[in-house]
C-alpha positions as CSV (number, residue, x, y, z in Angstrom):
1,X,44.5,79.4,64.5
2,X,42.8,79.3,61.5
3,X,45.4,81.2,59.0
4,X,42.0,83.6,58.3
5,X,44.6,86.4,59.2
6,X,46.9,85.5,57.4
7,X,44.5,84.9,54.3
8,X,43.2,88.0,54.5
9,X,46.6,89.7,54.1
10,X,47.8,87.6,51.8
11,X,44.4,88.6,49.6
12,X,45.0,92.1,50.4
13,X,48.9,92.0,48.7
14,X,47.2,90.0,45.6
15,X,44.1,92.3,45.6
16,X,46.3,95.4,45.4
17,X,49.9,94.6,44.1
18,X,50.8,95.2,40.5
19,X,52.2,92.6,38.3
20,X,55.5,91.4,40.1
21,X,55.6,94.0,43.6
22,X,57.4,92.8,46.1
23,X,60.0,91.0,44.4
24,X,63.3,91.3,45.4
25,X,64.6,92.9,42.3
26,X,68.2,94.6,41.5
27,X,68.2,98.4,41.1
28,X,68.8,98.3,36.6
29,X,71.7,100.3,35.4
30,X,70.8,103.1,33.2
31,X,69.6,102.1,30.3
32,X,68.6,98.4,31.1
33,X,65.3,96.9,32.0
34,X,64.2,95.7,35.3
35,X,64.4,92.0,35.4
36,X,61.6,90.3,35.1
37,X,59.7,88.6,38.0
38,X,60.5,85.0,38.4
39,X,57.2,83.1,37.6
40,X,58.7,79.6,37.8
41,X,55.6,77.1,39.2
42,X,57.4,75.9,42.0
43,X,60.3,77.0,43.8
44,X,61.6,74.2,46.2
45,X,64.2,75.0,49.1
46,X,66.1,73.1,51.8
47,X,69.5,74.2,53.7
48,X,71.1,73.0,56.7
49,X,71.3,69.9,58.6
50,X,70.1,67.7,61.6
51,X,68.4,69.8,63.9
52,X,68.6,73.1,62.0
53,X,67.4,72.6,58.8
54,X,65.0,75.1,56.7
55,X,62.8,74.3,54.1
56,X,60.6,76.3,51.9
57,X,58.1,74.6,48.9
58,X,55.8,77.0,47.0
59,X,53.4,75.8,43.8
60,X,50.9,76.6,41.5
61,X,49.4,74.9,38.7
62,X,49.4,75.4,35.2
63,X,46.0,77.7,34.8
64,X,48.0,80.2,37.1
65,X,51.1,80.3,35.0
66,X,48.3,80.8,31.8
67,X,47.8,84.0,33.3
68,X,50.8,85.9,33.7
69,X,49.3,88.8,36.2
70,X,48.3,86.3,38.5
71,X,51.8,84.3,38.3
72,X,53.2,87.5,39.1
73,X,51.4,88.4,41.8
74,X,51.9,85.0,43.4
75,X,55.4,84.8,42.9
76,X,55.9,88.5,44.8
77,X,54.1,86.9,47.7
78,X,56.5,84.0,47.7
79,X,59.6,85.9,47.2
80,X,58.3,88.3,50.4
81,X,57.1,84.8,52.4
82,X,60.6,83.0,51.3
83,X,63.0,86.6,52.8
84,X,60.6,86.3,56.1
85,X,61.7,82.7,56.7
86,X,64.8,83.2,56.2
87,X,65.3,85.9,58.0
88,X,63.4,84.3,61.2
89,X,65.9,81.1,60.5
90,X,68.9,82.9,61.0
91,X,68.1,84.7,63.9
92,X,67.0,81.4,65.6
93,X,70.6,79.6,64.7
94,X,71.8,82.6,66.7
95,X,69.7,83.1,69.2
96,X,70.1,78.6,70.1
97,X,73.4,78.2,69.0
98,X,75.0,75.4,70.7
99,X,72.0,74.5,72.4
100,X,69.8,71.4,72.3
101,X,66.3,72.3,71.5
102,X,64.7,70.2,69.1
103,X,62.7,71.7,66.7
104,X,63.6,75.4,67.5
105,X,66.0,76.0,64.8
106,X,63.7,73.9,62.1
107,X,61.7,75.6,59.7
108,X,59.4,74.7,57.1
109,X,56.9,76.4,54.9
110,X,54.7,74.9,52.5
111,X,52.2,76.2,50.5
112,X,50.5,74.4,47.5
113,X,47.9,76.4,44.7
114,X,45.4,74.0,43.2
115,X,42.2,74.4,40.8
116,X,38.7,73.8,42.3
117,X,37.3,74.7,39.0
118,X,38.6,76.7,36.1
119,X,35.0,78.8,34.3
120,X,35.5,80.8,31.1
121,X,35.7,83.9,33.1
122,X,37.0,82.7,36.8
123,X,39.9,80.6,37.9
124,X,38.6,79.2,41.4
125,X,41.7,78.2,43.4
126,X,42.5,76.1,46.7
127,X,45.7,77.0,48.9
128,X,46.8,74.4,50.5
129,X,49.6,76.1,53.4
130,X,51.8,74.3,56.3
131,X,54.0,76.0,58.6
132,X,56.5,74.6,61.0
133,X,57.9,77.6,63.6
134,X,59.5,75.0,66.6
135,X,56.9,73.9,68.9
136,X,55.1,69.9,69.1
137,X,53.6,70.0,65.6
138,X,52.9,72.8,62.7
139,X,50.2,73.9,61.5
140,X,48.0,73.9,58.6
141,X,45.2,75.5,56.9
142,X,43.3,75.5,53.7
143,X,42.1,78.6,51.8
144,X,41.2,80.1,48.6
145,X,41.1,82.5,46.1
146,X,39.3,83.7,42.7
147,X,40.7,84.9,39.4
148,X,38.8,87.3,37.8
149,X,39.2,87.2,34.2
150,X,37.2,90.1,33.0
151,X,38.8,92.0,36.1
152,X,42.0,90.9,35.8
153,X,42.1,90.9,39.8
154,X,42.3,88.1,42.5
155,X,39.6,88.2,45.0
156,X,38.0,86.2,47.6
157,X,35.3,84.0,47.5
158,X,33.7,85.9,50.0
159,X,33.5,89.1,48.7
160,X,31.2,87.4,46.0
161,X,28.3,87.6,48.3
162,X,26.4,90.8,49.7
163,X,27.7,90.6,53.2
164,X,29.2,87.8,55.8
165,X,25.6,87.8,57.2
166,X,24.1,86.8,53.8
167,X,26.5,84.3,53.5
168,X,26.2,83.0,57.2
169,X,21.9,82.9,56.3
170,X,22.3,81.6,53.3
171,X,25.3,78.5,54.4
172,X,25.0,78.5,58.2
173,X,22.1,75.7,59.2
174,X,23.3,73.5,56.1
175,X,27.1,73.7,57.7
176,X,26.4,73.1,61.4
177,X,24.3,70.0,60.0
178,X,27.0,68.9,58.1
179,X,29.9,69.6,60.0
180,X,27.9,67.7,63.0
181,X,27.2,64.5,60.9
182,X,31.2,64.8,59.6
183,X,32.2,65.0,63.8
184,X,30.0,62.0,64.5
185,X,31.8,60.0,61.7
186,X,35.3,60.7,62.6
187,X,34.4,60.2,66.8
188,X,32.0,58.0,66.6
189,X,28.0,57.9,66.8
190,X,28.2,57.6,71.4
191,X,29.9,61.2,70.8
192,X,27.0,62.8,69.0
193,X,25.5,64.1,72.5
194,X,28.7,65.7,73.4
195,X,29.2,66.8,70.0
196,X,25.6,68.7,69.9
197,X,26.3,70.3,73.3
198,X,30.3,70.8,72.7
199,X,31.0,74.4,74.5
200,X,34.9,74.3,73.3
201,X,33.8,73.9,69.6
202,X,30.6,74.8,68.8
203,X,29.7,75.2,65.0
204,X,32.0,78.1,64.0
205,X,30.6,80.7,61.6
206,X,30.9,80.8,57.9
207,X,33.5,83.8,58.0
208,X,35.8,81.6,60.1
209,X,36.2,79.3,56.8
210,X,37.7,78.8,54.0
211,X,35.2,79.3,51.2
212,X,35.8,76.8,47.9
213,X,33.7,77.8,45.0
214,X,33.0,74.5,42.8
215,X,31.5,73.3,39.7
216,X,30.4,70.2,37.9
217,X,29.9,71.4,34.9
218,X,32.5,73.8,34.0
219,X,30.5,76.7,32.9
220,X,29.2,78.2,36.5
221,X,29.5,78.2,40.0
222,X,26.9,75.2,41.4
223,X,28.7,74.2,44.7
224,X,30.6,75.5,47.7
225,X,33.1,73.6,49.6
226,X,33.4,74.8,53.1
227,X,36.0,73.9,54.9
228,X,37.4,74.2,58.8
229,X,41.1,74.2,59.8
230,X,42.5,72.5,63.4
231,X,41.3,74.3,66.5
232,X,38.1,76.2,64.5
233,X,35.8,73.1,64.4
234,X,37.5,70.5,66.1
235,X,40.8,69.9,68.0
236,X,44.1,69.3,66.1
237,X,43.7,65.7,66.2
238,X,40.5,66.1,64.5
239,X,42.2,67.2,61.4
240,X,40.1,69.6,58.8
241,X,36.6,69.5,58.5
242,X,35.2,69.8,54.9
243,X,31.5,70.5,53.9
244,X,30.6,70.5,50.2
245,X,26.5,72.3,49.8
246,X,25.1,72.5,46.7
247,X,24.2,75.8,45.4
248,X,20.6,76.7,46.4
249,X,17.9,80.1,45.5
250,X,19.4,81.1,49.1
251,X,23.0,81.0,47.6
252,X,21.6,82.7,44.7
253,X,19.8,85.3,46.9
254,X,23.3,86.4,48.9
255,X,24.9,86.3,45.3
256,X,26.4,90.2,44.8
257,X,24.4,91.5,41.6
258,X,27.8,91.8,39.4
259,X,28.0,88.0,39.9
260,X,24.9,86.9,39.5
261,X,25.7,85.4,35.9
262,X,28.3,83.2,37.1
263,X,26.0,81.0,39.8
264,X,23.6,78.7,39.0
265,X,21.7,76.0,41.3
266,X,23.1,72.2,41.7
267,X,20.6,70.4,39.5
């Protein structure tokens, strides 16, 4: 699938989590602190051998350590991703042992913060996340997050906008044309009739992507990168589909009031 599930829980825990919930902490002795949340940038695990082997990578960059609320918040998610694996490792070594199945006691779970752009008031991040569970191949997805400075809260790009319908009039025709011209490239131009008329992938809507807010100037919001894992726009060999628009008086128009001050049109 997309990971849009899984995005929107994940935004969910950082939306409403304080500073460091969800770690796995020790209950303090009277008297004595809690300890504090781990907030190292990247946290890199790997245990066992051959066919049962279990790995775990999670990173972010240096503007997320720069704000310690946020480094909190993303290191409770990773602690709570990192006991879920494993947990589902071990009770796959049990439930194969001495069998020979491949993949089905290998694990591996990646997941990799980046900047898109970093404004005076909003830290506009990529998340970059592959899974392995057994199977022919993982899976992978992109997806991303905003900082909120004067908040001091993580929210979506989405939730930027009035509604998924604005966003869908505003993006929509722009994306389909892109993503189209992007299909032809990759398959090749004596695809484009089956591509126009393609019933197991037609042009997916906006709220079935991952939404990167951009800028090229540092100081607002002047493009959107849209972008489409396996299986939404494509199949898996097709890889991810990315569609950067520019931002437009449509844009604008969707734009929620509150953030109206930190769009402005590509020039």
């Amino acid at each position: 699938g997309s990971g849009r599930g899984l995005a929107a829980i994940m935004a969910a825990v950082l939306a409403c989590a304080a500073p460091g919930a969800g770690l796995a902490q020790s209950v303090p002795t009277a008297g004595q602190p809690a300890p504090k949340p781990d907030l190292r940038a990247q946290l890199v695990e790997h245990e066992g051998t051959g066919n049962t082997t279990r790995d775990f990578v999670y990173r972010w960059p240096a503007a997320v350590s720069a704000i310690p609320a946020l480094a909190a918040q993303l290191a409770a998610e990773r602690e709570r991703l990192l006991a879920e694996q494993k947990g589902e490792w071990q009770a796959s070594l049990k439930e194969f042992a001495g069998e020979d199945c491949g993949g089905c006691t290998i694990r591996d779970f990646q997941k990799t913060w980046k900047v898109v752009t970093n404004l005076p008031r909003f830290l506009s991040l990529s998340v970059e996340v592959y899974e392995y569970t057994g199977g022919a191949h993982g899976n992978y997805y992109t997806d991303a997050l905003v900082w909120d400075r004067q908040a001091k809260a993580a929210i979506m790009p989405e939730d930027m906008f009035r509604s998924p319908a604005a966003l869908q009039d505003a993006l929509g025709a722009e994306w389909c044309k892109g993503l189209k011209a992007e299909r032809i490239k990759r398959m090749g131009a004596e695809t484009s009739q089956t591509i126009e008329d393609d019933g197991i992938f037609p042009c997916p809507p906006i709220a079935d992507l991952a939404v990167l807010l951009g800028s090229s100037n540092r100081r607002r919001f002047n493009r959107i990168g849209l972008i489409a894992a396996p299986y939404v726009a494509g199949s898996y060999a097709e890889g991810q589909y990315e569609v950067t628009l520019p931002v437009t008086a449509k844009v604008l128009a969707a734009v929620k009031p509150e953030y109206a001050a930190a769009f402005a049109r590509a020039k």
